[in-house]
N, C-alpha and C positions, 0 to 999 in steps of 0.2 A: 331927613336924609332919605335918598332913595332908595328902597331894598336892591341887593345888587342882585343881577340874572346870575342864575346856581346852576349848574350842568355835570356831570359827572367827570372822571376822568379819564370811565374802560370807550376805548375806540371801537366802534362796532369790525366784526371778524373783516368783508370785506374791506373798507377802509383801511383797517390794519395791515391786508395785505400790499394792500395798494402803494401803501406809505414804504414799505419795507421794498417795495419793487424800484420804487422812486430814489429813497437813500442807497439801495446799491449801485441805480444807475449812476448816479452822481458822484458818489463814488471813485467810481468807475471812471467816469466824465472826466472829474478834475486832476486826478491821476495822470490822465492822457494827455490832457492838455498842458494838464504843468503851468498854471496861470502864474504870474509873477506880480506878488500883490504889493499896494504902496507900502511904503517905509512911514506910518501913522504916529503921528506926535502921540504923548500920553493925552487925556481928558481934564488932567489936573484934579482930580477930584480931592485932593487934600485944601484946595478952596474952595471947597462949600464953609460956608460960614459957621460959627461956633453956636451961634443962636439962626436959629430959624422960627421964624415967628414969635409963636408967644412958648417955645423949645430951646431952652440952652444945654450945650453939650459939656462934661467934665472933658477930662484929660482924652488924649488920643490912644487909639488900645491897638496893639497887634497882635497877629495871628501866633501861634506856637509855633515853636519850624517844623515839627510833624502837617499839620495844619498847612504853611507855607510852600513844604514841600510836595503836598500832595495839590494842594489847587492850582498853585503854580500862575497867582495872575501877575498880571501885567504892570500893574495899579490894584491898591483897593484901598478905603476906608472902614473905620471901624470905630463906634463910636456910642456914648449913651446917652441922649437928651432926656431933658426932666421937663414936664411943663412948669409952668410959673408956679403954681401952688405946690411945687414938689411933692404932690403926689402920685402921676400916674408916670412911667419913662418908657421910653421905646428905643432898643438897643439898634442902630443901623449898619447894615453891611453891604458894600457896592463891591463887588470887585468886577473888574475889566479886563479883557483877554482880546489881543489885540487880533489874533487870527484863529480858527478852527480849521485851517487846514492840516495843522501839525502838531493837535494836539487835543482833545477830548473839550476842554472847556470846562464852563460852570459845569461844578458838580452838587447837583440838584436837593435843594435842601429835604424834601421827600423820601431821599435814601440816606443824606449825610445825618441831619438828626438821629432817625431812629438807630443808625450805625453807632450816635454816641450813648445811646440808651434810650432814650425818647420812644414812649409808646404812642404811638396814632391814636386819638379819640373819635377824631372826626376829618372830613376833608371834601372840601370843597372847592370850585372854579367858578369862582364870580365876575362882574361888571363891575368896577369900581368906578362909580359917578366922579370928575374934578369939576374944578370950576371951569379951569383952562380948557378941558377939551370933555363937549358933552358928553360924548359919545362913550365915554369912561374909556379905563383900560382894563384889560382879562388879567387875572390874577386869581393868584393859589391860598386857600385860605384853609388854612391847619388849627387843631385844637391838640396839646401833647401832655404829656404829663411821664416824672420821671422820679422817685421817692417822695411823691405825697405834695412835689411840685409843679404846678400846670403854667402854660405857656400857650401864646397866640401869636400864630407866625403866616405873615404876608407877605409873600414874593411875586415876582416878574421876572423877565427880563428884557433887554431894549438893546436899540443903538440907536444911532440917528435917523433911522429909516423904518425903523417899524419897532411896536412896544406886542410881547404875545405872555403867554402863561404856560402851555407845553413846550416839554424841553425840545420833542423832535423838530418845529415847527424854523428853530435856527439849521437842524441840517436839513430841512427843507428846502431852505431859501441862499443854502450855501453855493453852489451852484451859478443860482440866475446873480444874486449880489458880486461873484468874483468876474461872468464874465462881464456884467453892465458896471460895478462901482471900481472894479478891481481892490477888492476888500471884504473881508468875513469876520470885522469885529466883535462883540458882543459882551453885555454887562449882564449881571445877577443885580437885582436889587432885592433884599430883605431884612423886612422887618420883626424885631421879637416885640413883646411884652407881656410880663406877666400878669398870667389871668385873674390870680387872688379871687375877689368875690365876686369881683363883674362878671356879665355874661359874655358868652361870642359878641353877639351884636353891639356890646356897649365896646367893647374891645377893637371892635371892628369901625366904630365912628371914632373911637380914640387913633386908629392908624389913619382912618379918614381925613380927621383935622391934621395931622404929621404930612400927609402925602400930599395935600391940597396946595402947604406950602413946599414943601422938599422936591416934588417932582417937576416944577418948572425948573429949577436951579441944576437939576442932575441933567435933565433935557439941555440946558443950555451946554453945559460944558459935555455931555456928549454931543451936541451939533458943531462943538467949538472943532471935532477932528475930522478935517476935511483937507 
């Protein structure tokens, strides 16, 4: 497997500011304009498949309504695959937010964890190598730990039009996608599993083989909304 490229996640001061100059303009922008965005089918994501690969998934799990009430998507799934040897499982969480104009969005597992107690060990932004697409995707890569239990947690987020790993990067691109697609959807994709005695890296080729197959299928049904 190919080591993924590791990058930090403080933004150097000028960029920072630049970025902040950027999201007020837009802002600003969209306000004025008042774009009037399509009326977008769901993605379906309750048919992704119970097994994925050599991954099958138990029962369907939801969110708490604290939980619900606070993320507020659109759509999500919730789910826990085991691989074949029912040893190692990977909890999955997609939810979908059909718009960010009128409303915050994913809320970023970075802050939501450690809100539930989760201490940060470690954290990192990697390349993650697919088959499908060499060029890998960017993605968040956490190590947590919470009463003597530790956890390995992989996220992104995507739509149909671009896959990134920083949260600002969706109001970035809010803006240029409402005036050109007339639309500002966006999903969370994340992954858990528990660390037990593997290390990151062995953790991290276990969400590997998960993602190799699982992210063509979630791509699919998010290209399905158009």
């Amino acid at each position: 497997m190919a080591d993924p490229v590791q990058r930090s996640f403080r933004v150097p001061g000028g960029w920072f500011l630049v970025i902040c100059v950027i999201l007020a303009a837009q802002a600003a922008g969209s306000r004025r304009l008042d774009v009037v965005e399509r009326d977008l089918p769901l993605p379906g994501l309750h048919s992704l498949p119970p097994r994925i690969g050599n991954w099958q998934s138990g029962e369907e799990r939801e969110l708490s309504a604290s939980e619900a009430a606070t993320l507020k998507p659109d759509e999500y799934i919730l789910r826990d695959y085991v691989d074949e040897n029912g040893k190692s499982s990977i909890n999955l969480f997609v939810a979908y937010f059909k718009s960010l104009q009128n409303a915050y969005g994913p809320h970023s597992p970075r802050i939501c964890l450690p809100g539930s107690g989760w201490l940060v060990k470690s954290s990192k932004i990697g390349i993650l190598p697919l088959r499908d697409r060499p060029e890998g995707i960017p993605v968040n890569e956490y190590v947590m730990e919470k009463g003597g239990d530790s956890i390995f947690v992989l996220y992104w987020y995507q739509n149909n039009r671009h896959t990134w790993a920083e949260e600002y990067w969706a109001k970035l691109r809010l803006l240029p996608d409402l005036l050109r697609y007339k639309r500002s959807d966006v999903s969370l994709v994340r992954l858990v599993t528990p660390l037990g005695d593997a290390t990151p890296e062995q953790n991290l080729a276990r969400c590997l083989n998960f993602t190799n197959q699982a992210f063509p299928l979630i791509a699919e049904r998010l290209g399905s909304v158009d």
